[in-house]
PDB file of the backbone (N, CA, C, O) and the ligand in Angstrom, with CONECT records:
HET     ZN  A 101       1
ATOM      1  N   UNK A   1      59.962 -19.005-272.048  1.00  0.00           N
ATOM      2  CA  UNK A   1      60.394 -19.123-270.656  1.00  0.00           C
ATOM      3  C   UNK A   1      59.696 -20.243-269.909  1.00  0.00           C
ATOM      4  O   UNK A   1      60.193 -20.376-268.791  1.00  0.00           O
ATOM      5  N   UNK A   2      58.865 -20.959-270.117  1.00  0.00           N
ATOM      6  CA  UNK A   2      58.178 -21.722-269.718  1.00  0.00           C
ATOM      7  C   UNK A   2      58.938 -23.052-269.895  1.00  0.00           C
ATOM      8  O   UNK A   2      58.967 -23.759-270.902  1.00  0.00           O
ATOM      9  N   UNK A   3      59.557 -23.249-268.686  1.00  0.00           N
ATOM     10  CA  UNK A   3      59.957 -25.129-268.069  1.00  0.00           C
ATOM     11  C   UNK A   3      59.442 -25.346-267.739  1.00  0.00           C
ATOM     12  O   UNK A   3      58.934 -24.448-267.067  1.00  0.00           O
ATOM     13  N   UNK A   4      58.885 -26.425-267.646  1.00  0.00           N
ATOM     14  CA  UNK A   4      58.012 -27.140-267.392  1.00  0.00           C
ATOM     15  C   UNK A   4      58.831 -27.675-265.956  1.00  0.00           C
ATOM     16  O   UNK A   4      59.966 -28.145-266.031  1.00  0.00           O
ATOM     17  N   UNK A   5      58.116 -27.541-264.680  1.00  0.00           N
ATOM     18  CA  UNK A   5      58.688 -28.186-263.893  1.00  0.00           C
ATOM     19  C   UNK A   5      58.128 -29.947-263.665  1.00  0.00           C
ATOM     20  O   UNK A   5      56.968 -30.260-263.397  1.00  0.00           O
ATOM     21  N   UNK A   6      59.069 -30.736-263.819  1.00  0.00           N
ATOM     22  CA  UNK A   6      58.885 -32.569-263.721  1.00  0.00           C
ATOM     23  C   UNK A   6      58.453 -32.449-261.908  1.00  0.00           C
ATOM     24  O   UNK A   6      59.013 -32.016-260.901  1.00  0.00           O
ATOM     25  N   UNK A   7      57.000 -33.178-262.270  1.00  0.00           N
ATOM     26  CA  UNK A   7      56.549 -33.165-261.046  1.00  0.00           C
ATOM     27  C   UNK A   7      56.582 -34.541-260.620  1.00  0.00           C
ATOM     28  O   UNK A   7      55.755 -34.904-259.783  1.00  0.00           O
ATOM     29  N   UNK A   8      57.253 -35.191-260.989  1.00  0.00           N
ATOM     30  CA  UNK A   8      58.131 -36.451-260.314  1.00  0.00           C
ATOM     31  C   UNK A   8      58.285 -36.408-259.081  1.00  0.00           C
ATOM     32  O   UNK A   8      59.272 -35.739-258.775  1.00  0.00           O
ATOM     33  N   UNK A   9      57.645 -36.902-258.093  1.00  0.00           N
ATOM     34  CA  UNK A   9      58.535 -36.963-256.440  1.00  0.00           C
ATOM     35  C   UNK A   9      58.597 -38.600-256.272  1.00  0.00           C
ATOM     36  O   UNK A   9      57.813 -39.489-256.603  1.00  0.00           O
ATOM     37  N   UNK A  10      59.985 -38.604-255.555  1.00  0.00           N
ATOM     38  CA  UNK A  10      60.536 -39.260-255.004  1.00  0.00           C
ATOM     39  C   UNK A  10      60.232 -39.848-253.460  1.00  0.00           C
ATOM     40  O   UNK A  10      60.752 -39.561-252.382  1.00  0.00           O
ATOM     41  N   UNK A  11      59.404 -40.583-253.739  1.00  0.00           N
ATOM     42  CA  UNK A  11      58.784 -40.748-252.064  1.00  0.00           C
ATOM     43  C   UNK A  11      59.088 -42.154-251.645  1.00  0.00           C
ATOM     44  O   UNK A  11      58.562 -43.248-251.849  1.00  0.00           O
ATOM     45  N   UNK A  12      59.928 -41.806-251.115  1.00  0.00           N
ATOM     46  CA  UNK A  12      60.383 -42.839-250.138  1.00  0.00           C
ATOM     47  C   UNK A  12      60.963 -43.776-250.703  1.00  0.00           C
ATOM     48  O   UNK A  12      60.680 -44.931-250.383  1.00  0.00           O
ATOM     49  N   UNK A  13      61.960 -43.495-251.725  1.00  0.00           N
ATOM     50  CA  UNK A  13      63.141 -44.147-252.206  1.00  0.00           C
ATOM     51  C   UNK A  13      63.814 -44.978-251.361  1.00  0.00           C
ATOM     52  O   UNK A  13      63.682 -46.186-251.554  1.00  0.00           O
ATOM     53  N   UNK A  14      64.526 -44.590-250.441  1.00  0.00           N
ATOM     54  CA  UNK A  14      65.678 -44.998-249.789  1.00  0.00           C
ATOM     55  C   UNK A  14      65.724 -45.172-248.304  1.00  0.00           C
ATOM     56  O   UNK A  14      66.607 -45.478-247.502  1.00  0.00           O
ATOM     57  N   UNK A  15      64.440 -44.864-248.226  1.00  0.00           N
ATOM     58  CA  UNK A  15      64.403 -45.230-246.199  1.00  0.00           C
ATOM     59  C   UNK A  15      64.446 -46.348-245.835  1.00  0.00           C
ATOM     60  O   UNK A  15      63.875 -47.390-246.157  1.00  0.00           O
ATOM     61  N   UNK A  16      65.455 -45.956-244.853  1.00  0.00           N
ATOM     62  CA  UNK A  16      66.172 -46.907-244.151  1.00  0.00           C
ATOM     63  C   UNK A  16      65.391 -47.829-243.080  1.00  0.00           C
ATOM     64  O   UNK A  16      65.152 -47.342-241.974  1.00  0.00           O
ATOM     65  N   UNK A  17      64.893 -49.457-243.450  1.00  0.00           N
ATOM     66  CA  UNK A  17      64.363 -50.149-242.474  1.00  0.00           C
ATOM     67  C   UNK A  17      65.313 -50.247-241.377  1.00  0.00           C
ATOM     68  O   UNK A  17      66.486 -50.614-241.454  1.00  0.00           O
ATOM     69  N   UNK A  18      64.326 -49.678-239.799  1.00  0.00           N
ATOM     70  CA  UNK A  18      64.822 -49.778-239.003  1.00  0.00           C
ATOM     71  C   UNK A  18      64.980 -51.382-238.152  1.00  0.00           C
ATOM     72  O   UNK A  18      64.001 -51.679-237.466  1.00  0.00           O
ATOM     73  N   UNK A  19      65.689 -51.996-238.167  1.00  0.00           N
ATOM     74  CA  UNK A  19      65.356 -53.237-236.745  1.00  0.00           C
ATOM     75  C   UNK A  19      64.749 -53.286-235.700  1.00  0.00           C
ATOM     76  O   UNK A  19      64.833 -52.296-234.974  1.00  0.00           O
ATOM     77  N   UNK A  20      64.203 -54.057-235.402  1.00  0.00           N
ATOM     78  CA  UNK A  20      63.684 -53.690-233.905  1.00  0.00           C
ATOM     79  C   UNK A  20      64.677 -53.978-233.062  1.00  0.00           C
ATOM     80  O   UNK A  20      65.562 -54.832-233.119  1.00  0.00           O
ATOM     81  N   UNK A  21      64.373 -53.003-232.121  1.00  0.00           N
ATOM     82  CA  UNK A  21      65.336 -52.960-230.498  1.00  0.00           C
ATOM     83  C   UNK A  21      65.226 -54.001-230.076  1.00  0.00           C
ATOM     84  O   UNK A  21      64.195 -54.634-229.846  1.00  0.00           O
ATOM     85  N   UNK A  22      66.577 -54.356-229.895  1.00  0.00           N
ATOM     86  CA  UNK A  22      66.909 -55.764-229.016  1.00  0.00           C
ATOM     87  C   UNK A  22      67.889 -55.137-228.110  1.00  0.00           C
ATOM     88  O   UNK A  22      68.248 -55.990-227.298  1.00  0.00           O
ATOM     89  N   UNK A  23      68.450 -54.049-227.913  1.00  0.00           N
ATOM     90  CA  UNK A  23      69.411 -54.001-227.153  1.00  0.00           C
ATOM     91  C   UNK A  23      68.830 -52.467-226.586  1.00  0.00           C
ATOM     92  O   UNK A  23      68.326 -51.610-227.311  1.00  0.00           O
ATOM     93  N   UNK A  24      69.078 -52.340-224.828  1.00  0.00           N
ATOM     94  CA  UNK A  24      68.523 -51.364-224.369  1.00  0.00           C
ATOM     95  C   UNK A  24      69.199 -50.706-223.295  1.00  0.00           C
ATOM     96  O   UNK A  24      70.344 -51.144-223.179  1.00  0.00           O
ATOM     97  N   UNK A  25      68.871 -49.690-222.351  1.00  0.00           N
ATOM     98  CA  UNK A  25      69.082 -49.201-221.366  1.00  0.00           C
ATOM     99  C   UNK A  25      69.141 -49.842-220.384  1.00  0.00           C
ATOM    100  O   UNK A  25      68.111 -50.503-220.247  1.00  0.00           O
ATOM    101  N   UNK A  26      70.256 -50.070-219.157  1.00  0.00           N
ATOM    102  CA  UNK A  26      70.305 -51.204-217.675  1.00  0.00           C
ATOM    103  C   UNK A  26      69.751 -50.040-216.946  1.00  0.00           C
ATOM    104  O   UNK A  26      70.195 -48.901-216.799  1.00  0.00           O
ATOM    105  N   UNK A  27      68.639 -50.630-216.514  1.00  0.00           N
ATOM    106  CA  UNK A  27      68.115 -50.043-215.110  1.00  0.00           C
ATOM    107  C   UNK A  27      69.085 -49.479-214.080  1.00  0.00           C
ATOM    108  O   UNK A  27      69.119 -48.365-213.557  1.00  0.00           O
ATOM    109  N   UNK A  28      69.632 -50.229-213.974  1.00  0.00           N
ATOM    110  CA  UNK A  28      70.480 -50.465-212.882  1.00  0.00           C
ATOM    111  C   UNK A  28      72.257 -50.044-213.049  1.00  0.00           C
ATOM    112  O   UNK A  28      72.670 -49.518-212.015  1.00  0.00           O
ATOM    113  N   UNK A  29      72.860 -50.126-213.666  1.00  0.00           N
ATOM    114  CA  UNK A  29      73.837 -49.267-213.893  1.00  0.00           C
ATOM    115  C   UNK A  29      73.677 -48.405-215.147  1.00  0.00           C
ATOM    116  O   UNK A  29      74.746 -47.862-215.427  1.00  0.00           O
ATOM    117  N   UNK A  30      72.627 -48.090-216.038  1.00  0.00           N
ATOM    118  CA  UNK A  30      72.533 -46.754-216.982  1.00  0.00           C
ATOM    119  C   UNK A  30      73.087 -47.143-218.365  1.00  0.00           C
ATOM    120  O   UNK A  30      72.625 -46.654-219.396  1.00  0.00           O
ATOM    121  N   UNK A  31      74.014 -47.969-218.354  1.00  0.00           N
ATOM    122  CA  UNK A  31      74.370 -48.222-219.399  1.00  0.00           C
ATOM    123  C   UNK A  31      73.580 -48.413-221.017  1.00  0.00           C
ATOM    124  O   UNK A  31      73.012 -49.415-221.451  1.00  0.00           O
ATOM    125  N   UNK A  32      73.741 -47.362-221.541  1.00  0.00           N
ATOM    126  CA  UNK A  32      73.291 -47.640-223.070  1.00  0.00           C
ATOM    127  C   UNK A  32      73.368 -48.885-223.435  1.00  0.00           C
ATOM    128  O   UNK A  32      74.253 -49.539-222.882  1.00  0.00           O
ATOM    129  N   UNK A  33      72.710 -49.410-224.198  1.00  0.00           N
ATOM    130  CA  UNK A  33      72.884 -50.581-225.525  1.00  0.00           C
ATOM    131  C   UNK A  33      73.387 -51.819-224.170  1.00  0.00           C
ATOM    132  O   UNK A  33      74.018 -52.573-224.910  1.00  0.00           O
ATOM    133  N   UNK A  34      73.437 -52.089-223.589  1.00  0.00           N
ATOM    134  CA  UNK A  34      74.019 -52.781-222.348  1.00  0.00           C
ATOM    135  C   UNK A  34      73.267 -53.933-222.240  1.00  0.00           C
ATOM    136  O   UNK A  34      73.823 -54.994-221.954  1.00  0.00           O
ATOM    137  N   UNK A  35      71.891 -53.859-222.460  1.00  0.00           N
ATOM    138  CA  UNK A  35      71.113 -55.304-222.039  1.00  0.00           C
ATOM    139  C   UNK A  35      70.916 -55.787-223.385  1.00  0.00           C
ATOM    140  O   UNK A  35      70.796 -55.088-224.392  1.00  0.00           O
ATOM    141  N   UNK A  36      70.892 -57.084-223.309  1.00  0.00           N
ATOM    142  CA  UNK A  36      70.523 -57.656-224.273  1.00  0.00           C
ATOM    143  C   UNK A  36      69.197 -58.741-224.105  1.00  0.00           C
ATOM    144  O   UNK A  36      68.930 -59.128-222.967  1.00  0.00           O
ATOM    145  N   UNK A  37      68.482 -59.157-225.113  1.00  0.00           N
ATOM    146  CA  UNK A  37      67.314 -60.054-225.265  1.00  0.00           C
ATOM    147  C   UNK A  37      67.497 -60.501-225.994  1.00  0.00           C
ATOM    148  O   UNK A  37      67.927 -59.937-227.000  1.00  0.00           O
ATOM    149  N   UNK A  38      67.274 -61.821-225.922  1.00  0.00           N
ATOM    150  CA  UNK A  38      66.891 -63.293-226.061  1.00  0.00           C
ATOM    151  C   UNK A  38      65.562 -63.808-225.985  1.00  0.00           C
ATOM    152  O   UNK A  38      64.869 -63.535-225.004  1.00  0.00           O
ATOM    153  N   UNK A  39      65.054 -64.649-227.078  1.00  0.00           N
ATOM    154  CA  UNK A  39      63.654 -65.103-226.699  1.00  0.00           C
ATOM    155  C   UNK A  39      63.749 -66.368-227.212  1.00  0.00           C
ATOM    156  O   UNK A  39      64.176 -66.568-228.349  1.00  0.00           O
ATOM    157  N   UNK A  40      63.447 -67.099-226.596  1.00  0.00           N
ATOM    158  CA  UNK A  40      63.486 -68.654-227.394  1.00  0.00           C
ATOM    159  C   UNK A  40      62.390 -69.636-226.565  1.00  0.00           C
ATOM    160  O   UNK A  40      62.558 -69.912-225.378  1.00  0.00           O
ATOM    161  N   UNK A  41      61.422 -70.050-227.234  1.00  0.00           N
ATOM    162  CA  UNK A  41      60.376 -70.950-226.907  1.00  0.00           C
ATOM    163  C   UNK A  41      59.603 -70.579-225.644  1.00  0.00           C
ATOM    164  O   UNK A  41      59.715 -71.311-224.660  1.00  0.00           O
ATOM    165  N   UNK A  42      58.817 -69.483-225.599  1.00  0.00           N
ATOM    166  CA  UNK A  42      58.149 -68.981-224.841  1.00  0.00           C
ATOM    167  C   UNK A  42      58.786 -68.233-223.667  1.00  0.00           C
ATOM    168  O   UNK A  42      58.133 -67.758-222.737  1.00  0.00           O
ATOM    169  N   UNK A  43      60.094 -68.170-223.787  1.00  0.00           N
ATOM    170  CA  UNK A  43      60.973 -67.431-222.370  1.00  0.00           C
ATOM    171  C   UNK A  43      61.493 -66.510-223.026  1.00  0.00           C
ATOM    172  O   UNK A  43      61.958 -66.659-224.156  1.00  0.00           O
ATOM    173  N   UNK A  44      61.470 -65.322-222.312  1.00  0.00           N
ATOM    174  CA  UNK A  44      62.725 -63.929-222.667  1.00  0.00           C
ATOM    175  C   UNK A  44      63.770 -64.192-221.722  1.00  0.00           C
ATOM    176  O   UNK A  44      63.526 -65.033-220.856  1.00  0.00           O
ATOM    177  N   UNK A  45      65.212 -63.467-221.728  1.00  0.00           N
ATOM    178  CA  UNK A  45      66.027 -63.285-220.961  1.00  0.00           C
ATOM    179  C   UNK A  45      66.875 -61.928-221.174  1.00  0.00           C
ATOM    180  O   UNK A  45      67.748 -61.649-221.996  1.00  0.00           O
ATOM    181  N   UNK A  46      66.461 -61.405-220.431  1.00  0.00           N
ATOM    182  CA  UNK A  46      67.286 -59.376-220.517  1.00  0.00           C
ATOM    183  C   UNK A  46      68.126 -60.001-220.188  1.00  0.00           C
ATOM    184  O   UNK A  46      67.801 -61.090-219.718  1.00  0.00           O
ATOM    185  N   UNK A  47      69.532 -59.694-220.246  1.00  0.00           N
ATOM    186  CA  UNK A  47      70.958 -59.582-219.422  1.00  0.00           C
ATOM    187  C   UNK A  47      71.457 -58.485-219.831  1.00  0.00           C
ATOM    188  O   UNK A  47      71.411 -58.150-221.015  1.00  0.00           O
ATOM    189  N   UNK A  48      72.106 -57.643-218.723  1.00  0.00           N
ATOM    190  CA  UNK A  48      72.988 -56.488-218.785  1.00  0.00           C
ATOM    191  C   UNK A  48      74.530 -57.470-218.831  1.00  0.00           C
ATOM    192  O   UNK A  48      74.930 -58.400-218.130  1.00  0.00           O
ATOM    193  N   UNK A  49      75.169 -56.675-220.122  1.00  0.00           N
ATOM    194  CA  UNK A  49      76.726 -57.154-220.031  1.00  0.00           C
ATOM    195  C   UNK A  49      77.960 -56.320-219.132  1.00  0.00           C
ATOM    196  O   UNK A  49      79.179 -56.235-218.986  1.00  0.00           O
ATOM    197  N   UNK A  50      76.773 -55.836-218.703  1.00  0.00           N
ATOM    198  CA  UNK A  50      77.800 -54.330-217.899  1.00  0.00           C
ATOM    199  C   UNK A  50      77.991 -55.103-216.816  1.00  0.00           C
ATOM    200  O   UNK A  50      78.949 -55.826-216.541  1.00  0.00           O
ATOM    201  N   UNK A  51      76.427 -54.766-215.887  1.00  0.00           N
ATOM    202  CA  UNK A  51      76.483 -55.594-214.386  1.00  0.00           C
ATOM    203  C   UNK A  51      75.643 -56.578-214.047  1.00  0.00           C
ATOM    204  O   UNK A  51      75.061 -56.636-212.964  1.00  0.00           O
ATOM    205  N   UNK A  52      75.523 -57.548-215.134  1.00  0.00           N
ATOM    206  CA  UNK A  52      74.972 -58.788-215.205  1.00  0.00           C
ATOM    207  C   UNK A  52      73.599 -59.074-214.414  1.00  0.00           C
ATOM    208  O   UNK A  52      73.210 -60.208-214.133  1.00  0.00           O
ATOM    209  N   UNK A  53      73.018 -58.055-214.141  1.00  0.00           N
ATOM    210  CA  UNK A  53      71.706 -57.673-214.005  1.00  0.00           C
ATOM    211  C   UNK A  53      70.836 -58.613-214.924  1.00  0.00           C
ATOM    212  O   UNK A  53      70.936 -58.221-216.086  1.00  0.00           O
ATOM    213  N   UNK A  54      69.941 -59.817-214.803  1.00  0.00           N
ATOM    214  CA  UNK A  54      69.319 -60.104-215.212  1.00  0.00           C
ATOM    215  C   UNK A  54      67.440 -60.263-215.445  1.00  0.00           C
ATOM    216  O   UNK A  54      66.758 -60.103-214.433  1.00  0.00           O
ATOM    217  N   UNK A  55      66.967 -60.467-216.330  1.00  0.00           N
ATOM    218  CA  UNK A  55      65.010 -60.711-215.889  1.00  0.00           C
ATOM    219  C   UNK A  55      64.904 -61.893-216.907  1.00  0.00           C
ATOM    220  O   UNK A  55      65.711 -62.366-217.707  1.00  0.00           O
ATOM    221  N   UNK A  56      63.659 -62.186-216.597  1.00  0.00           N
ATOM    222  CA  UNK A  56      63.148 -63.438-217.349  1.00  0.00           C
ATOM    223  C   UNK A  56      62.080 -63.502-217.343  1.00  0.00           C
ATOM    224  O   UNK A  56      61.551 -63.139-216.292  1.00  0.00           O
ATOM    225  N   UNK A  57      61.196 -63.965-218.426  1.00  0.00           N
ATOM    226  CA  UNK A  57      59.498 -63.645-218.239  1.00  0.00           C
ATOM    227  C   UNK A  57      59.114 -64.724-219.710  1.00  0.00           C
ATOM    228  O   UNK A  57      59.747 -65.097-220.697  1.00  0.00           O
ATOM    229  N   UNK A  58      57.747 -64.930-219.182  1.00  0.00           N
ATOM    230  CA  UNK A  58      57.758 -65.857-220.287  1.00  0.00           C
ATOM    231  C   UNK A  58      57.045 -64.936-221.051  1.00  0.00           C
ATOM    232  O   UNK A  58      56.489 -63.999-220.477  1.00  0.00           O
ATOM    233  N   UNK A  59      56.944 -65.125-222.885  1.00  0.00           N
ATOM    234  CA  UNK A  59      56.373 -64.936-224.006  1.00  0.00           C
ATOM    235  C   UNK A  59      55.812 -65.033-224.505  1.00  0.00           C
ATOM    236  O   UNK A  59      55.860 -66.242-224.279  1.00  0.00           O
ATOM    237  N   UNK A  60      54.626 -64.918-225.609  1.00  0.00           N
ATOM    238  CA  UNK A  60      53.898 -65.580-226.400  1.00  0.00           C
ATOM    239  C   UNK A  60      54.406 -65.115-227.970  1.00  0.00           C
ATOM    240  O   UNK A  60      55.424 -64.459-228.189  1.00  0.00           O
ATOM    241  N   UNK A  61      53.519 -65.577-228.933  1.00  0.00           N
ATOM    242  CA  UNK A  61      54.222 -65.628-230.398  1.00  0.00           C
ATOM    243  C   UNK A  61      54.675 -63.958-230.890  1.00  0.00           C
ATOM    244  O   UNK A  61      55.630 -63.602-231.580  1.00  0.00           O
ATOM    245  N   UNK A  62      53.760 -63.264-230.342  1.00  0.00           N
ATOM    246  CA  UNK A  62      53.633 -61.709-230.398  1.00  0.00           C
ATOM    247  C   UNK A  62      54.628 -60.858-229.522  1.00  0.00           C
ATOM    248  O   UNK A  62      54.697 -59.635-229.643  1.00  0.00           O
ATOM    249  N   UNK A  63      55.399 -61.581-228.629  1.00  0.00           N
ATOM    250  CA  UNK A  63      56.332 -60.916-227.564  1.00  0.00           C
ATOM    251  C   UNK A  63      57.474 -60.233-228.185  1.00  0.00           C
ATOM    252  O   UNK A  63      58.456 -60.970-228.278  1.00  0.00           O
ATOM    253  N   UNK A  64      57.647 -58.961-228.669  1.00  0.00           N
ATOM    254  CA  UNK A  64      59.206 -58.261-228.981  1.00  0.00           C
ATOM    255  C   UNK A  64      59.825 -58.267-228.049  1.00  0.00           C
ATOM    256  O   UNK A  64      59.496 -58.259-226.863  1.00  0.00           O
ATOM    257  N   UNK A  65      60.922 -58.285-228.607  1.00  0.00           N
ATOM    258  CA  UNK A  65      62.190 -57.711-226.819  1.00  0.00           C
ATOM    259  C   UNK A  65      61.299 -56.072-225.966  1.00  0.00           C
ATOM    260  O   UNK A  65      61.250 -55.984-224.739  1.00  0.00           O
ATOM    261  N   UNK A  66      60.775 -55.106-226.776  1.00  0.00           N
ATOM    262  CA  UNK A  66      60.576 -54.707-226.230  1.00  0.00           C
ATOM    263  C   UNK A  66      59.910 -54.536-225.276  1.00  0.00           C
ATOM    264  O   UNK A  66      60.185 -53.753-224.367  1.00  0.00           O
ATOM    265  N   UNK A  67      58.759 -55.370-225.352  1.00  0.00           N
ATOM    266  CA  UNK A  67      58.089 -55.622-224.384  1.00  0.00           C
ATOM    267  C   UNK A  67      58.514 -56.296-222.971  1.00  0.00           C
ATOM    268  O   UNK A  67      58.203 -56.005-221.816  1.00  0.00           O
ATOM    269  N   UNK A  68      59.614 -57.636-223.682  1.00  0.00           N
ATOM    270  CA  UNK A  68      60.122 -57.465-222.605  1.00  0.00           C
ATOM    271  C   UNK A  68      60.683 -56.724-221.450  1.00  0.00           C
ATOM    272  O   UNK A  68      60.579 -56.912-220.238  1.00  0.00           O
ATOM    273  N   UNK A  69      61.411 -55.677-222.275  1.00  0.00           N
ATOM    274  CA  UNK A  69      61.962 -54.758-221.570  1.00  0.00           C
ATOM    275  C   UNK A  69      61.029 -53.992-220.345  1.00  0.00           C
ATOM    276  O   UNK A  69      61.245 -53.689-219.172  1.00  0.00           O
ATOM    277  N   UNK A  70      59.883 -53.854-221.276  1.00  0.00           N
ATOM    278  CA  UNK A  70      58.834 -52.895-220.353  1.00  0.00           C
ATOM    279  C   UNK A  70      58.517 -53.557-219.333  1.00  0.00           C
ATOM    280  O   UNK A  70      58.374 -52.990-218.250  1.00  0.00           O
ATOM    281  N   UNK A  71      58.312 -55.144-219.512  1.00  0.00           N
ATOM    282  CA  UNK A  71      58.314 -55.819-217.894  1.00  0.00           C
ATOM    283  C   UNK A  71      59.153 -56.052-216.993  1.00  0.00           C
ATOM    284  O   UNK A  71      58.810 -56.499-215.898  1.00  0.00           O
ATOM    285  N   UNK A  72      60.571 -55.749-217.356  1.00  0.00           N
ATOM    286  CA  UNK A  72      61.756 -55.857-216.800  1.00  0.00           C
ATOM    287  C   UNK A  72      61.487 -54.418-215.743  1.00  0.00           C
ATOM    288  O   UNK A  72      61.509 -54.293-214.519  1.00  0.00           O
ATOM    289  N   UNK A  73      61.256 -53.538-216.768  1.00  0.00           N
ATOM    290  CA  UNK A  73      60.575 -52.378-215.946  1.00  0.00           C
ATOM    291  C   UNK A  73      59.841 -52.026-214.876  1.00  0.00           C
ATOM    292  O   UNK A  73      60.130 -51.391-213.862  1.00  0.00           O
ATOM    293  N   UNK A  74      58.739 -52.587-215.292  1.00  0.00           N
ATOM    294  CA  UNK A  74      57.464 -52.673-214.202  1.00  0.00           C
ATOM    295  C   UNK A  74      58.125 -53.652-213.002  1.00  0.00           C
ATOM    296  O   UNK A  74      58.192 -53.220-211.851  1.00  0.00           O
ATOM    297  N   UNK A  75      58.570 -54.888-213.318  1.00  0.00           N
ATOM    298  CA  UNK A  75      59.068 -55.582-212.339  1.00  0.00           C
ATOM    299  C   UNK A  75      60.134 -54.851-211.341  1.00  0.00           C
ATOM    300  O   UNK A  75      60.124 -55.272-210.184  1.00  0.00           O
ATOM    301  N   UNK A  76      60.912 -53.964-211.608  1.00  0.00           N
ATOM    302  CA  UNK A  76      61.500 -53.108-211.312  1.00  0.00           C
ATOM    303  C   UNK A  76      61.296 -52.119-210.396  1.00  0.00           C
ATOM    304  O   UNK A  76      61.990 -51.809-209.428  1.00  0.00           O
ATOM    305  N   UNK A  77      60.239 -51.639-210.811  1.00  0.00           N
ATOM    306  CA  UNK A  77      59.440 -50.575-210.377  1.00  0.00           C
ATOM    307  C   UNK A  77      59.004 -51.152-208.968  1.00  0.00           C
ATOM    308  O   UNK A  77      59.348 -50.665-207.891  1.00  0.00           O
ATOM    309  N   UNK A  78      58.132 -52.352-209.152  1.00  0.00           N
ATOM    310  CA  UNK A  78      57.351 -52.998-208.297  1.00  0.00           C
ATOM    311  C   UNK A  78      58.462 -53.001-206.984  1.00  0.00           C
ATOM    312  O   UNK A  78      58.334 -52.250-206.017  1.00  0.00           O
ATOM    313  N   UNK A  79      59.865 -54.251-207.183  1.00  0.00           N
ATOM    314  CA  UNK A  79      60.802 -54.301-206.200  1.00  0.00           C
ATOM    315  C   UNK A  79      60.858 -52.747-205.712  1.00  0.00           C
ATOM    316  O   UNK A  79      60.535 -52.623-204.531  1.00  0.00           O
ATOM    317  N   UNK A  80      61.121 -51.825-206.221  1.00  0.00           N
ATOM    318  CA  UNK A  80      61.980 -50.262-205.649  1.00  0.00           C
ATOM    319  C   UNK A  80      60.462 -50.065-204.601  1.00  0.00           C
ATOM    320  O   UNK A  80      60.703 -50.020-203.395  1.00  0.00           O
ATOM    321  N   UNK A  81      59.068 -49.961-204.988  1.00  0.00           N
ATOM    322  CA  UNK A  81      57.717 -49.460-204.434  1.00  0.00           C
ATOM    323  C   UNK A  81      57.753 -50.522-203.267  1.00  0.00           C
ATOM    324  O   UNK A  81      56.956 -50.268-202.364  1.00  0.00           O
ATOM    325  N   UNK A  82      58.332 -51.386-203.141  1.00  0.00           N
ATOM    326  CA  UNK A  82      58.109 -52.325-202.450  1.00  0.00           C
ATOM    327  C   UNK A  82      59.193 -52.376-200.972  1.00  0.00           C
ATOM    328  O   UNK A  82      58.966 -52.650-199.794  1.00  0.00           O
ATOM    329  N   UNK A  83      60.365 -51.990-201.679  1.00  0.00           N
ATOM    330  CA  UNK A  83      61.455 -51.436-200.723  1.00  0.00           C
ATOM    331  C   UNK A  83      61.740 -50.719-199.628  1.00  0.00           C
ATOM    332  O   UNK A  83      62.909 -50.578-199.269  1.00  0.00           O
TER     333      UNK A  83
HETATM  334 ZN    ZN A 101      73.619 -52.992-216.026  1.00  0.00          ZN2+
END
């Protein structure tokens, strides 16, 4: 009666590399997947394709979109606290 169970595991065959987020949430009209980023030679540019909501900030070599995003944010934040 003795099978031998194959203690073979399968680790991490097939996981799926994710991309990084380039496309995000508009502040400003809600829209999913809606903004997009751009980075080219030290400048970002968010644009919403919904309601053309834009930001811009400059970059360094290490800058993801997401980060951008998060300053699109804060900048955000700042205008509404400021309002
Ligand atoms: Zn928008």
């Amino acid at each position: 009666m003795g099978k031998r169970k194959k203690s073979t595991r399968n680790v991490g065959g097939s996981k799926k590399r994710e991309p990084l987020d380039t496309v995000f949430k508009c502040l400003f009209c809600k829209h999913e997947k809606a903004v997009t980023c751009k980075i080219s030679d030290g400048n970002a540019t968010l644009i919403c394709k919904i309601c053309g909501q834009s930001f811009s900030c400059r970059t360094n070599a290490l800058t993801a979109p997401i980060d951008v995003y998060s300053e699109w944010i804060d900048a955000t934040e700042e205008v509404n606290a400021g309002a």
